[in-house]
N, C-alpha and C positions, 0 to 999 in steps of 0.2 A: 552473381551477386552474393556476398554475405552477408547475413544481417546478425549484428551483436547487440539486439533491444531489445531483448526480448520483457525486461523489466516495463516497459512501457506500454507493449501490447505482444502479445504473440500468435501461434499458431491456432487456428481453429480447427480442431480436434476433429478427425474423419466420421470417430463416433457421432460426436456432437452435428458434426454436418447433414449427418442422416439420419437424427434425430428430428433437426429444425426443418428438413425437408420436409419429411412425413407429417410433420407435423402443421404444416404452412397449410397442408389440404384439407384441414379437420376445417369445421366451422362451428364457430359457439363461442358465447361470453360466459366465463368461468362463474359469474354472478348471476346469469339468467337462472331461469328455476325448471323452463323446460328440459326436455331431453339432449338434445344438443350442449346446452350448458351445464346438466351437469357431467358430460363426459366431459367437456374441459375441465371442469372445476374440480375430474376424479384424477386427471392428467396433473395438474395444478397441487393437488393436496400429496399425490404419491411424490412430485419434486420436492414438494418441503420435508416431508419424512425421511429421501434420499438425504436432502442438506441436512437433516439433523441428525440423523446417523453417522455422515462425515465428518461432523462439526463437536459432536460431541452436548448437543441440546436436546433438548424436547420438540416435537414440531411446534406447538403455540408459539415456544421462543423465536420461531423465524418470521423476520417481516420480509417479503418479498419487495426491491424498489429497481428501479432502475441503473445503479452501479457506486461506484465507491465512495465518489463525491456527494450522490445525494445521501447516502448510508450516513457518511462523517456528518454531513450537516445536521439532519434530524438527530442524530447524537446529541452534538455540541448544542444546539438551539433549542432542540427539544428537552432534553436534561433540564437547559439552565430553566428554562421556563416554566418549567415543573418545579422543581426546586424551588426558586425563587417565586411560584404563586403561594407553596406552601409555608414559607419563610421569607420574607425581604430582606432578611440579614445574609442570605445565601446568596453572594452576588463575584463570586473569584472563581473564574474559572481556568484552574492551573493544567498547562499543557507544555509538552518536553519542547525545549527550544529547534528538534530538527524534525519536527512534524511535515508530512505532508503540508501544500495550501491546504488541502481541500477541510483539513482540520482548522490549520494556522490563520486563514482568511476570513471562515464565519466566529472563531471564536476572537478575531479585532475586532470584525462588524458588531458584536453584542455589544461590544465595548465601547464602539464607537456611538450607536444606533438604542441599545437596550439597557444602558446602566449598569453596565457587567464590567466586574473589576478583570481584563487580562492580565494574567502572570507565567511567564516562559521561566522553566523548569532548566538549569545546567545541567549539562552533559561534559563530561570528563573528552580527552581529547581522544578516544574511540567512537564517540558520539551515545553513550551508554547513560542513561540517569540513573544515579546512587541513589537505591531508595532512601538512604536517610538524608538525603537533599528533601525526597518527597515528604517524609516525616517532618522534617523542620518545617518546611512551606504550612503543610496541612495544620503543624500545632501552634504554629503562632499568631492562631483564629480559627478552631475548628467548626465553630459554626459559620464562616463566612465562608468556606467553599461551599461552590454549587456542584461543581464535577472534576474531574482529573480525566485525561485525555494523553496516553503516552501509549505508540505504534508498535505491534510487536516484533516490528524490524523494519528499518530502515530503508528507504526506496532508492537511494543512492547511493550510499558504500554499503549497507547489508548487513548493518551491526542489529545483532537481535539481543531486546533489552529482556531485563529479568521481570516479565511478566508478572509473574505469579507473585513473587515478590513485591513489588509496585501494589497490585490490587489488594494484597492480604493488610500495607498499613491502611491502604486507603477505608478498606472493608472494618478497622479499628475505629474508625469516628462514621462510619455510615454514609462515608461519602461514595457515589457510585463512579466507576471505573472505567470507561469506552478505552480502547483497543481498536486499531485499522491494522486487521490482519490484510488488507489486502497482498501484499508480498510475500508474507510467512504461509498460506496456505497451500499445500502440495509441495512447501518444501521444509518445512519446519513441523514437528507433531504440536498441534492446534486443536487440543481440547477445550471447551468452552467450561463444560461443568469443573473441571478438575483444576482448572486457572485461577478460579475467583474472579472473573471479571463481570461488569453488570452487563455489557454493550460489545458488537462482536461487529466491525464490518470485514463482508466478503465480495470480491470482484469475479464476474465471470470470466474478463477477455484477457487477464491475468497469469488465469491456467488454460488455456484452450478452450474456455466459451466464446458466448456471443458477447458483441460490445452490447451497452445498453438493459445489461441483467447482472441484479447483486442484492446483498440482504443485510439486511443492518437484523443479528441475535440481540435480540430484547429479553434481559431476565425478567424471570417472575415479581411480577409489585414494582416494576417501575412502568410508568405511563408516560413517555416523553409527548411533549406536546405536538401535535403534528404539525409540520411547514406547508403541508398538501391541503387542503380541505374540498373535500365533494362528496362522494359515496360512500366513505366509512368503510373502504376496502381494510385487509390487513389491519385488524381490531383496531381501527378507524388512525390507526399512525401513517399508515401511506397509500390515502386515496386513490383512485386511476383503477381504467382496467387492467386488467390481468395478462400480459403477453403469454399466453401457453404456450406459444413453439419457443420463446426464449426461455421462460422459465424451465420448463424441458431440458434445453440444449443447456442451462446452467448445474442443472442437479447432476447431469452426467458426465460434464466438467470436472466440476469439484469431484464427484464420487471417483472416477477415475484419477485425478491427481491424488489425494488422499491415501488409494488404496498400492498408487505405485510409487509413494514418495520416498521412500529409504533406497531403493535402488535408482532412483530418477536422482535423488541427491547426490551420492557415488558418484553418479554419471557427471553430474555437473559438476563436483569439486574436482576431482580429474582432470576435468577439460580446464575449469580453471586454474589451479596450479601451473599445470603444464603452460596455460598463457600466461601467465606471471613468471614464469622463469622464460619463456625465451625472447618477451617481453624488453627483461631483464639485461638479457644478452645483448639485445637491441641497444638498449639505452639504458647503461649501468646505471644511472641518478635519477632515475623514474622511483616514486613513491608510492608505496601502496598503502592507500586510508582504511578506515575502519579496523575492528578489531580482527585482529588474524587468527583468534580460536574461536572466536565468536560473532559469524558474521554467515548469511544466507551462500549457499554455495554457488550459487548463479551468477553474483555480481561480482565484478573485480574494479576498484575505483581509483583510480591510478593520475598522481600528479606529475607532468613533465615541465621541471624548470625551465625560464624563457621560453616557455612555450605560451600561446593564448588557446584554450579547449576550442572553442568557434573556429580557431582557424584548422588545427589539427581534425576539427570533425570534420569541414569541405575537403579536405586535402585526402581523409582517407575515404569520404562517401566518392570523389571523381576518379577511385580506385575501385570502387564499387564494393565498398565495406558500410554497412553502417550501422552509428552508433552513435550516442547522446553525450553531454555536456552535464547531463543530469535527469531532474524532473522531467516527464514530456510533456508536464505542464506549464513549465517553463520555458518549452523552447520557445527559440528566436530574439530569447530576451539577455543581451547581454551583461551581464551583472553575476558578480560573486556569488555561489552555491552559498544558502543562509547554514545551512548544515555543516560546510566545511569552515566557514566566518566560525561557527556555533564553538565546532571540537577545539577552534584556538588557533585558526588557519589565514596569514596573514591572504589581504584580500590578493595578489598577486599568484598565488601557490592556489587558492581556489580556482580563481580564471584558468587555470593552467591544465583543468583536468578534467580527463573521459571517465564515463561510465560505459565500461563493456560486461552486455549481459547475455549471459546464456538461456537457451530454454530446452526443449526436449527435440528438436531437432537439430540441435547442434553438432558438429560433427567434427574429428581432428583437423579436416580439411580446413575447416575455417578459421581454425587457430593458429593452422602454417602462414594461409595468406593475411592475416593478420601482422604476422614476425616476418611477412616478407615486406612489408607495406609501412608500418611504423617508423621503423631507422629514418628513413629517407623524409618522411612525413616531419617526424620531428626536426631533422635539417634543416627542411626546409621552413620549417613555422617560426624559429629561432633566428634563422637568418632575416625573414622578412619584420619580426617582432626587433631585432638588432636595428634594422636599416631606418625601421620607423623612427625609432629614438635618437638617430642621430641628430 
């Protein structure tokens, strides 16, 4: 079997494994006060200081939650709700047109559900927002945004936007800034303090954690309102107890991608390349998305004319390859990539295309069977997309 998803979940980390073991036999709630809990809670506090030594924060800054998707939401909901308790004219919450759901879907709900004006941010046909898009947006009512919301690299073709940039107009009118580093972290340098951004999400199962652990970096002075309510865990932004053997297995995740990511990067633009050229071979008129000097080195996002992506993905998973159409939170749903519609991509050329992603166990091996496996796949997917239309 080869697996090319790694953008969607990947390997869980040997370290990390022997972390959540050891850790599965401790007994204690991190919030108890006896003995027991507080050696969770000493377990619990040394992971948040790992992730913010990673991360480039303070430990206060880190809210501990359960993974990317709740990170994004308490962002987007919790921002606007803050914001707009302390102003009702702060009701626009601008986010880049090829956001994650887990962004793109609670910040319609507010819209649809809370009064919240949404406005999608253009991206140039690399899938990139110009910050002076975001400048124009931001001054043509500075006080009616509540937040901005743009990912510091894309989960589908791997274009990585100009962060720092983005945050610094936004940080000119006071507006606060969330970022879903999920994908950019352990491959991309992700500093939090030296960014400028106000909001920072990080996914564990992304680099070798556990599914079900991640942190939404909260700056200093903002107070998003919480979506949780109960114990006033994580300065009362995200209730719940405490998983110590997850959060555990999450600190030495990240710490370990973080601290091997320039050679771990190498590693996967390499193997990429190399599959993009023999790829190529395969099938001279295959397309490759996103920006090509600027884009995560893991992903390669690739459009094959007459082709339909759903069918090319069964044709090479019953080869025992596999690999996504896109989001993995989109699969099974057949419909144009919003991202590639977004860069300017007739709806035809988006159906049309895989997402092959590398992770840290990837190997040349998988890149041969890959270019031994394509040609044939694409034949075949063209010939049956032909026959249909007749």
């Amino acid at each position: 079997m080869v697996y090319l998803d790694h953008a969607a979940t990947t390997d869980v980390r040997p370290e990390v494994i022997a972390d959540l073991t050891e850790e599965l036999g401790s007994l204690g709630n991190p919030s108890s006060l006896h003995g027991h809990g507080r050696a969770a809670r000493r377990t619990v506090e040394e992971a948040r200081e790992r992730l913010a030594g990673a991360l480039g924060c303070t430990p206060h800054e880190v809210v501990f939650t359960g993974g990317g998707t709740e990170s994004d939401n308490i962002a987007v909901k919790g921002l606007y709700w803050s914001r707009n308790a302390e102003d009702q004219a702060r009701r626009r919450i601008l986010v880049s047109a090829v956001e994650h759901h887990a962004v793109l879907d609670p910040a319609h709900w507010m819209a649809d559900h809370q009064g919240a004006v949404f406005e999608a941010l253009p991206v140039d046909g690399a899938g990139r927002v110009d910050p002076r898009a975001l400048r124009d947006a931001i001054e043509r009512d500075p006080g009616s945004v509540a937040l901005v919301s743009v990912m510091w690299a894309n989960n589908e073709v791997g274009t990585v936007q100009p962060v720092a940039e983005l945050a610094a107009v936004a940080a000119e009118h006071g507006v606060p800034f969330h970022t879903d580093a999920v994908q950019a972290v352990g491959a991309e340098p992700v500093d939090f303090a030296t960014s400028g951004v106000s909001a920072l999400t990080v996914s564990g199962h992304k680099l070798g954690g556990p599914v079900g652990a991640g942190a939404l970096v909260v700056g200093r002075g903002l107070a998003p309102v919480p979506v949780l309510h109960g114990g006033g865990q994580e300065r009362d932004i995200r209730s719940g107890s405490l998983s110590t053997p997850l959060l555990r297995g999450l600190a030495t995740a990240v710490d370990l991608a973080v601290a091997e990511r320039e050679e771990h990067a190498k590693h996967l633009a390499s193997l990429r390349d190399d599959l993009e050229e023999r790829v190529r071979a395969e099938v001279p008129d295959v397309v490759v998305n996103g920006d090509p000097d600027g884009r995560l080195p893991g992903i390669s996002h690739l459009s094959f004319p007459g082709c339909e992506g759903d069918a090319l993905l069964m044709l090479l998973d019953a080869r025992g390859i596999s690999c996504s159409t896109g989001s993995a939170c989109s699969a099974g749903v057949a419909q144009p990539s919003h991202v590639l519609l977004s860069m300017g991509a007739d709806p035809d050329t988006a159906l049309s295309s895989l997402r092959l992603s590398l992770g840290r166990t990837s190997a040349p091996e998988d890149v041969a069977a890959l270019a031994g496996a394509i040609g044939p796949a694409v034949e075949r997917a063209r010939a049956a997309r032909a026959k249909r239309r007749r």
